[in-house]
C-alpha positions in Angstrom: 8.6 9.1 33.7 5.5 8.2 31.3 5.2 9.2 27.9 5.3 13.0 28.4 2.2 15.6 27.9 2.3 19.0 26.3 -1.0 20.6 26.9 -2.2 23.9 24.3 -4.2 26.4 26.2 -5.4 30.0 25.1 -8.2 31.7 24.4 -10.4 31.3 21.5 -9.4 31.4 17.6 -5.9 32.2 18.0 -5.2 28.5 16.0 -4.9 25.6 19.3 -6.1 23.1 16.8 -4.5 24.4 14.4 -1.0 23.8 15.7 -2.2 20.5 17.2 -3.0 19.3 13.7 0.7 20.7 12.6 2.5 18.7 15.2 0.9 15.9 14.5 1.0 16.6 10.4 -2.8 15.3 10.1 -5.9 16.4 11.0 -6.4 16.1 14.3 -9.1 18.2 15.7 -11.9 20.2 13.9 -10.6 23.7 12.9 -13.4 26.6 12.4 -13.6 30.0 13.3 -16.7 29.6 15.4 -15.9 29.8 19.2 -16.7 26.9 21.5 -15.9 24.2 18.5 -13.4 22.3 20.7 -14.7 21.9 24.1 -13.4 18.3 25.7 -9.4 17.5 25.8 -8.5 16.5 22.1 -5.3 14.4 22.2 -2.9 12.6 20.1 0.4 10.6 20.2 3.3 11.8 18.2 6.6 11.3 17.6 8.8 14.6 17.2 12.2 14.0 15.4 15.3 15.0 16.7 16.7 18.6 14.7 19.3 17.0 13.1 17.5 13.6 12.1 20.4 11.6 13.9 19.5 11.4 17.4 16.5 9.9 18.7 13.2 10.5 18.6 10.8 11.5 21.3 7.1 10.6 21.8 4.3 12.8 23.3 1.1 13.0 24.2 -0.4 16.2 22.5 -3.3 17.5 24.4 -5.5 20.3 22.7 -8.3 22.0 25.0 -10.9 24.6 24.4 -10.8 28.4 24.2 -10.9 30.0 27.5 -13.0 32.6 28.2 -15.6 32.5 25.2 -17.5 29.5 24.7 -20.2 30.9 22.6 -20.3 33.0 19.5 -22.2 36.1 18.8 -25.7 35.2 18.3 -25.2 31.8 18.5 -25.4 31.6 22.5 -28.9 29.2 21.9 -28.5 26.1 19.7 -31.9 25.4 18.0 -34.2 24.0 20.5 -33.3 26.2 23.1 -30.9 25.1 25.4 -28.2 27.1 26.7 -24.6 26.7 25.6 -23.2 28.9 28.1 -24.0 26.2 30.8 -21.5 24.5 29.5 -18.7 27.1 30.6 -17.8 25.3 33.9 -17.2 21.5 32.5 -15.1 23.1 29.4 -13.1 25.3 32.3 -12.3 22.0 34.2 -11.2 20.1 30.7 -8.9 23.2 30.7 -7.8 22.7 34.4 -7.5 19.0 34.2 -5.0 19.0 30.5 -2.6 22.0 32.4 -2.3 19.9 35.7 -1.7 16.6 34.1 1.0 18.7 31.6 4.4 18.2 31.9 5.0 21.3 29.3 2.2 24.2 28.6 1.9 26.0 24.9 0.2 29.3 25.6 -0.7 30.1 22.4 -1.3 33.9 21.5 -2.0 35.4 17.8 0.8 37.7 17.3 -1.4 39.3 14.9 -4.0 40.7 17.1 -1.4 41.4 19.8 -2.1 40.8 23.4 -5.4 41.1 24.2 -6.6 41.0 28.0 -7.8 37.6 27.9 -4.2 36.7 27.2 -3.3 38.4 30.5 -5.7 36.8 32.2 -5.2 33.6 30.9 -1.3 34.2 32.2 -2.1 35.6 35.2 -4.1 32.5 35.6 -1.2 30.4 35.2 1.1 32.1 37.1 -1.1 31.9 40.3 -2.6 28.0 39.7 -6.2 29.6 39.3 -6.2 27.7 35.9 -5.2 23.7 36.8 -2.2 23.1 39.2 1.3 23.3 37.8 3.4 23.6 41.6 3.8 19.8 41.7 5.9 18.4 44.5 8.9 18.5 43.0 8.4 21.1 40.2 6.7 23.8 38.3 5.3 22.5 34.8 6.7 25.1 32.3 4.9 27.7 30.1 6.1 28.8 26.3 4.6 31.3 24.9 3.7 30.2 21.1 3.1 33.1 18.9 0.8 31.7 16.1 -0.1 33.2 12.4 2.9 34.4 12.2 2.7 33.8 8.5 5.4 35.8 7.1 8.1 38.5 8.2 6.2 41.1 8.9 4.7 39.3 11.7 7.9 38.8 13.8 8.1 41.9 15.2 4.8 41.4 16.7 5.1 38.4 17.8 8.5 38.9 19.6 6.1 41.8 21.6 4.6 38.7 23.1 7.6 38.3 25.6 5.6 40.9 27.7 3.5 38.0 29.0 6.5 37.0 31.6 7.2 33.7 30.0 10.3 34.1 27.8 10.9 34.4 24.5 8.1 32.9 22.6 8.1 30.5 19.8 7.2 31.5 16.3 5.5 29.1 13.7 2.5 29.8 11.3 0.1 26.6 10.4 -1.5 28.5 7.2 1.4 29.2 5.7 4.0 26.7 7.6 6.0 29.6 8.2 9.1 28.8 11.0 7.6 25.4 11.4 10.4 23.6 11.0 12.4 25.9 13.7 9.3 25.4 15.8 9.3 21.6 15.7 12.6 21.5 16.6 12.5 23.9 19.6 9.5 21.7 20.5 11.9 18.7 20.7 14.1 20.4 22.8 11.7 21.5 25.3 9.7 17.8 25.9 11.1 15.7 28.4 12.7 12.4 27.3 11.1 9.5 28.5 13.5 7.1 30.5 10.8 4.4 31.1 9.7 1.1 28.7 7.8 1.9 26.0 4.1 1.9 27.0 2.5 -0.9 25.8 0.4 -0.8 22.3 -3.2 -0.9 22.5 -4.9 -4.2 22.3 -8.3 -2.8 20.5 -9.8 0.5 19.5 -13.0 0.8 19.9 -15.0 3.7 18.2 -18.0 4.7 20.1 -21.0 5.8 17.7 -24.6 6.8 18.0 -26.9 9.5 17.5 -27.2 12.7 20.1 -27.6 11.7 23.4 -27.4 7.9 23.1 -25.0 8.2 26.6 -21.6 8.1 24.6 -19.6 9.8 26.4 -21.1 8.9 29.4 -20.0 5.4 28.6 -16.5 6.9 27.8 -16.2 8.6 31.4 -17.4 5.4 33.1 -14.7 3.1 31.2 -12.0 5.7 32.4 -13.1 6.5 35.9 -13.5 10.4 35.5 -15.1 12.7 33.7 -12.8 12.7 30.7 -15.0 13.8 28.6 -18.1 16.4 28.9 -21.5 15.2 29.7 -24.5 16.9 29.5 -28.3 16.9 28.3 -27.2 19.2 26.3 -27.3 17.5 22.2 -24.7 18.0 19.8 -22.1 18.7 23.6 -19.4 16.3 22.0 -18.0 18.1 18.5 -14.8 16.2 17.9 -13.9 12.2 17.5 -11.8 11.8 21.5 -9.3 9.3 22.0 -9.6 8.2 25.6 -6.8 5.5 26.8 -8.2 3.0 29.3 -6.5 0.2 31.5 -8.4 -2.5 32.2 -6.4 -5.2 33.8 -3.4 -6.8 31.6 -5.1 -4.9 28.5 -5.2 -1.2 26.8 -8.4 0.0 24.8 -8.1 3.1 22.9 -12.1 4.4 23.5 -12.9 6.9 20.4 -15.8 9.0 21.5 -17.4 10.5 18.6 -19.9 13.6 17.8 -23.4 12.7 18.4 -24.9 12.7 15.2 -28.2 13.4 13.4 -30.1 14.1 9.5 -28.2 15.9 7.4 -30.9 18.1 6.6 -30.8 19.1 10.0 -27.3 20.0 10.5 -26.8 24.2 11.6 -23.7 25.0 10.6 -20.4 23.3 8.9 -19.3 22.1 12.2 -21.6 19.1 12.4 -20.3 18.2 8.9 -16.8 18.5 10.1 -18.3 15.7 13.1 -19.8 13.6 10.4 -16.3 13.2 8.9 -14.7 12.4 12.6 -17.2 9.9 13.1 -17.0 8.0 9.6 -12.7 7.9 10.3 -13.2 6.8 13.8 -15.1 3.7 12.0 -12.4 3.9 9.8 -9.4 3.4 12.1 -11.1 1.7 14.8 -10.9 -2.3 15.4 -14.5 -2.9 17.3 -17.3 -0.3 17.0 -19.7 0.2 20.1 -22.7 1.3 18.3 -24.8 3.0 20.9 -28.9 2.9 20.6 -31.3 4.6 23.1 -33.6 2.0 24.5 -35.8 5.1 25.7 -36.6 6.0 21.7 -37.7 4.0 18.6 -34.9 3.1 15.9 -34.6 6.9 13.8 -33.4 7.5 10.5 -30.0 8.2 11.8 -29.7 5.0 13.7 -30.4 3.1 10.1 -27.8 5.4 8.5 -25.7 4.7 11.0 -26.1 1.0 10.5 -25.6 1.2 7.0 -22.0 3.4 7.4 -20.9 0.5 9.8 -21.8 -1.8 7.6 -20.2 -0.4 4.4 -17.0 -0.7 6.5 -16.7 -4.1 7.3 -16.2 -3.8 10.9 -17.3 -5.9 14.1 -20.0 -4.1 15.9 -21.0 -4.3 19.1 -24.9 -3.2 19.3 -25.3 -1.3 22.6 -28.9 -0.9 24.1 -27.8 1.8 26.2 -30.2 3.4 29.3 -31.5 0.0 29.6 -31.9 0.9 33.5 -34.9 2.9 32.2 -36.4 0.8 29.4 -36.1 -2.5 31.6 -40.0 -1.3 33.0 -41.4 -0.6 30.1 -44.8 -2.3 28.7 -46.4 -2.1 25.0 -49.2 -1.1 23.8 -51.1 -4.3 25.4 -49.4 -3.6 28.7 -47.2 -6.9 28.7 -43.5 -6.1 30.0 -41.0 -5.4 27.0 -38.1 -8.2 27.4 -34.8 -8.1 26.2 -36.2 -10.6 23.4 -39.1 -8.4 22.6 -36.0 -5.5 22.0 -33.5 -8.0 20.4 -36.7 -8.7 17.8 -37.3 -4.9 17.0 -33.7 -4.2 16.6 -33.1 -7.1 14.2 -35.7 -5.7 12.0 -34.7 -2.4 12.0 -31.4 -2.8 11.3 -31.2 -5.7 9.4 -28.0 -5.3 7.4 -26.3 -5.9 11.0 -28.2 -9.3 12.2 -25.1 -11.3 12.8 -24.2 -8.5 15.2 -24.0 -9.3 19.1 -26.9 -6.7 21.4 -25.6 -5.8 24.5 -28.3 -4.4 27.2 -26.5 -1.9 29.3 -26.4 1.1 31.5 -23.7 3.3 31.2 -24.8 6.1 33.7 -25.3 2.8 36.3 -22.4 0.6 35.4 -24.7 -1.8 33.9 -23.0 -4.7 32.5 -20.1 -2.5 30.8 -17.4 -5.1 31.8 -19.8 -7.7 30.0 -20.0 -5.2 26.8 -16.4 -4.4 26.7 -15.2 -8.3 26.8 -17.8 -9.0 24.3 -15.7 -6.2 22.3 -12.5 -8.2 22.7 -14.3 -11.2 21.5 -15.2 -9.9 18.0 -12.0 -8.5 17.8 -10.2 -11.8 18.4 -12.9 -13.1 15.7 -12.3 -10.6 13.2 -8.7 -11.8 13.7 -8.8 -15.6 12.9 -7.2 -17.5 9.8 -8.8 -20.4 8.6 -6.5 -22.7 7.3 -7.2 -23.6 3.4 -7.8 -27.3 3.7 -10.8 -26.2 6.4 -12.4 -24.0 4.0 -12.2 -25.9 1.0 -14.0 -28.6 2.9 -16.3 -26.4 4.1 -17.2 -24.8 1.0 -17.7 -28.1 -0.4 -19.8 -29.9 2.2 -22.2 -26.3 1.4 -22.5 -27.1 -2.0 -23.1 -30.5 -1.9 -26.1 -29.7 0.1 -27.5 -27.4 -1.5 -25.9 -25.5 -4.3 -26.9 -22.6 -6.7 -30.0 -23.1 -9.0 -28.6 -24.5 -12.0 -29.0 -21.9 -15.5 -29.8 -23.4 -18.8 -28.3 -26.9 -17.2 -25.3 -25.1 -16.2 -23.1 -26.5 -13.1 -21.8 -24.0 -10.6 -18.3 -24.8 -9.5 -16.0 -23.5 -6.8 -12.2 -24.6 -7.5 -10.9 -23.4 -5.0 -11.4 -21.5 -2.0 -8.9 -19.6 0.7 -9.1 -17.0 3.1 -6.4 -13.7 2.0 -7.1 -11.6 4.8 -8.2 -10.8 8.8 -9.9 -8.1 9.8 -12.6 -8.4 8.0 -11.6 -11.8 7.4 -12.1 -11.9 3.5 -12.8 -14.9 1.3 -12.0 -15.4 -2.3 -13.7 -18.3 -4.4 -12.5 -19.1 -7.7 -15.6 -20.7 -9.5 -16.7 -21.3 -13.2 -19.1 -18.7 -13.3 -19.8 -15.7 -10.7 -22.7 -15.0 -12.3 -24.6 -18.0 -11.3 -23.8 -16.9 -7.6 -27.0 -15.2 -6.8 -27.7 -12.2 -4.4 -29.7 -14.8 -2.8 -27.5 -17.6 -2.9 -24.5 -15.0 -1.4 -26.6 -14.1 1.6 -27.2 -18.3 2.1 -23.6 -19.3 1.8 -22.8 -16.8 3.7 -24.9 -17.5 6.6 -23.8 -21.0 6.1 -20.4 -20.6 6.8 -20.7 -18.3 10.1 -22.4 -21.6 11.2 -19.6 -23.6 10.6 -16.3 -21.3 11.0 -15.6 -19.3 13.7 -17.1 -15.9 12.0 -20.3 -15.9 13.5 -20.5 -12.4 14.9 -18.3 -10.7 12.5 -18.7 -9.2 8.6 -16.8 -11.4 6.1 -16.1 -10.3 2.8 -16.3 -13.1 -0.2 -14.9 -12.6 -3.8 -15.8 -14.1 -6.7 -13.3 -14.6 -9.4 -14.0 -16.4 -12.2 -11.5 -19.2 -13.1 -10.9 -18.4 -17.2 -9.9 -14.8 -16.0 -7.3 -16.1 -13.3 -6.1 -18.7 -15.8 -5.7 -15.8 -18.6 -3.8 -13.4 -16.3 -1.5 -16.3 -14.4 -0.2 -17.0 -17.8 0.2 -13.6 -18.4 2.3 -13.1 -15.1 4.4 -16.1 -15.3 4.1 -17.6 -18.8 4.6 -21.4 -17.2 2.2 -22.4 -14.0 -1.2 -23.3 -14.9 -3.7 -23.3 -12.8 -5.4 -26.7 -11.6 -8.1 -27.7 -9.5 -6.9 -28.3 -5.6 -7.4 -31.4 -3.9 -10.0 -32.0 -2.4 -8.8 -33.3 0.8 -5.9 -30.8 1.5 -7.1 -28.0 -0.7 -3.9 -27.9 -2.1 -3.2 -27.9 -6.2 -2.3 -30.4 -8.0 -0.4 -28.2 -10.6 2.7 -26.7 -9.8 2.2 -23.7 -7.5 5.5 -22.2 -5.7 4.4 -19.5 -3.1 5.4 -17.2 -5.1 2.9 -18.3 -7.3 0.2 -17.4 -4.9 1.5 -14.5 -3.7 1.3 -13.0 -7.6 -2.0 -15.0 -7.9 -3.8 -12.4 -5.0 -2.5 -9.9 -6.8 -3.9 -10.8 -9.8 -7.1 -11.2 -8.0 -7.4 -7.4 -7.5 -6.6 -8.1 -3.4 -4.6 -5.0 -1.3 -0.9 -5.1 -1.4 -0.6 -6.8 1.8 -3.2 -9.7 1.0 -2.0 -13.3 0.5 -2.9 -16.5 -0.2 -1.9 -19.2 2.4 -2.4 -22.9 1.5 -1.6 -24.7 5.0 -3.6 -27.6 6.0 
């Protein structure tokens, strides 16, 4: 069997992502005491150990799904221009359905403290007679456990063991305030998921975290890369509150598709969810390979579009810059009445969001199809670019053949020298030069080398990063750290030194450059 699925159902505030996020000890999902925060299927990969830490153990796919029943709160049924939330009840509901028929073990989770209430004995009845997703499967009936949640100290238990009433056993205990029972929990958890006899499935290729402001056609794009409505759609801004990780086949490779919060000026947010979004959206940048950075072609480049930008930027990830609804904008004329071509858009777009020039536009259609195999591949492009060494030798050359032709403007008569140059790092790919004097490396001169050299190596369409280090500062602390090499001036040919430089040499020498732990210098022809 796959990896297996354990689906948390129940209705609202009695702590679903609460106990997703202490399965999966991080934060996982968006936890507020607003009804109708988590409306599509959150999910997440974990791996449960086994009780007694010598066994095995066993991965699952944790699925965490909206309250049922309420999907408003009091007052709050209207977001601010108007539109009905409540319309949303029926694509919530089938997220609901879709994460208990696709379950291979259900979590009911109740709040011992309130008791049970009779939406829990709906919800159960539900269950019980498939009128909430399909657990009768051919060959079995998908299991329900009864989790009694906040139970956050002893005089809880009582209450929660009241809970069997519901017709589903004995119910688990576990608190995620207080962490009371959790490890008893996690352990009956174990017990309860299915091993999986099959290959591990295979790791995915590139993540890809899909950002834009409200109604860009995110998710839309999300449900189109999967082949069903994975995620909720609607006209409806601000629909999609939490960062969703959607995995996608497409032929011999796996994307992990991140669909993100539509986002908008701070100064407009309504409550402390839409911060909570903010903060899903920057980590899905964070722990994403490729971003898909989604624009309206419908709408003129907004504040939150350039903020956007300048968060994508700031992270030194390959971007992808998808004209989205392009099925629309493709007929559109200026103000002179001349047709508005993708050149005419590629132009506008450049100059608004100039800090991501170098970045690839895609024009596409994601309610359409329109060119989204063309977009994705474009994705594993930048990815495989972001992911590229450059040997030494190459970039020593390189750096050199720059500078002959054209090098800083000399100060006061003084030379600016690069020693040596070598690439420490992929993804960004990252550049350190060790020259005479960073100083006479201009802001100017930067953004010119830099240019330069996504001519020449194969970094066109990515972010690099280049450091600076001055050589009397590397020379100082290599003496420091060994007390023996010195540091000479490579050749000019290989790039190599002339001194005497061991690999462990260089190894400490990145350190000593103020590079991550896991950056190194590799001097291979």
């Amino acid at each position: 069997m796959p990896i297996p699925r354990i689906a948390i159902v129940g209705r609202p505030n009695v702590g679903k992502s609460s106990l997703l996020n202490l399965i999966a000890q991080e934060r996982i999902a968006i936890v507020d005491p607003t009804p109708g925060v988590t409306r599509d299927r959150i999910s997440t990969i974990v791996s449960l150990p086994h009780p007694d830490l010598n066994g095995p153990d066993r991965e699952a796919e944790i699925v965490d799904t909206g309250g049922y029943g309420v999907y408003v709160a009091d007052g709050k049924r209207y977001n601010e221009i108007g539109a009905d939330l409540a319309s949303l009840t029926g694509d919530i509901e089938h997220q609901i359905a879709e994460a208990v028929t696709n379950a291979d073990l259900i979590l009911f989770a109740v709040d011992a403290q309130a008791g049970i209430t009779a939406q829990d004995q709906a919800i159960a009845q539900m269950l019980r007679e498939q009128k909430l997703g399909k657990r009768d499967h051919e060959d079995h009936e998908t299991p329900v456990h009864v989790v009694a949640t906040k139970v956050d100290d002893s005089r809880w238990e009582p209450h929660a063991y009241e809970l069997s009433a519901l017709g589903f056993g004995v119910p688990l205990l576990v608190s995620s305030t207080t962490k009371n029972f959790r490890r008893k929990f996690l352990d009956e958890l174990y017990e309860l998921t299915p091993e999986n006899h099959d290959e591990p499935e295979p790791d995915v290729d590139v993540k890809l975290a899909i950002v834009g402001k409200r109604n860009a056609g995110k998710s839309t794009l999300v449900n189109a890369l999967a082949g069903e409505p994975r995620v909720i759609v609607s006209e409806i801004a601000g629909t999609t509150r939490d960062a969703v990780d959607v995995k996608i086949e497409m032929g011999e490779r796996t994307i992990m598709a991140i669909d993100t919060a539509g986002l908008r000026r701070k100064k407009s947010f309504q409550d402390q969810i839409e911060h909570y979004a903010l903060d899903r959206a920057k980590r899905a940048i964070d722990r994403c390979d490729v971003v898909v950075f989604m624009v309206d072609a419908t709408t003129e480049i907004s504040q939150v579009d350039e903020q956007l930008g300048k968060m994508i930027v700031d992270s030194f990830k390959p971007v992808v810059i998808v004209v989205n609804k392009w099925d629309i904008a493709k007929d559109a004329t200026d103000d002179k009445g001349r047709p508005v071509t993708p050149q005419k858009y590629e132009e506008y777009f450049r100059k608004e969001l100039g800090g991501l020039r170098f970045a690839p536009i895609s024009f596409m259609s994601a309610k359409d199809g329109l060119n989204i195999p063309g977009t994705m591949e474009l994705a594993f492009e930048l990815h495989e670019q972001a992911n590229t060494r450059v040997s030494t030798g190459k970039l020593n050359r390189t750096v050199k053949g720059i500078l002959e032709a054209r090098g800083p403007s000399n100060r006061l008569g003084q030379e600016a020298k690069v020693y040596f140059a070598s690439q420490v790092k992929t993804a960004p790919p990252t550049l350190v030069l060790v020259v005479n004097d960073p100083d006479l490396f201009t802001n100017n001169y930067e953004r010119f080398l830099m240019n330069r050299l996504r001519e020449v190596l194969p970094f066109d369409e990515v972010p690099i990063r280049l450091i600076l280090r001055a050589r009397k500062r590397v020379e100082r602390r290599q003496r420091a750290g060994s007390g023996k090499a010195a540091l000479h001036a490579p050749d000019q040919t290989t790039g190599k030194f002339d001194g005497e430089m061991s690999m462990e040499d260089i190894d400490r020498e990145a350190l000593m450059l103020d590079l991550p732990d896991d950056a190194s210098l590799y001097f291979d022809d």
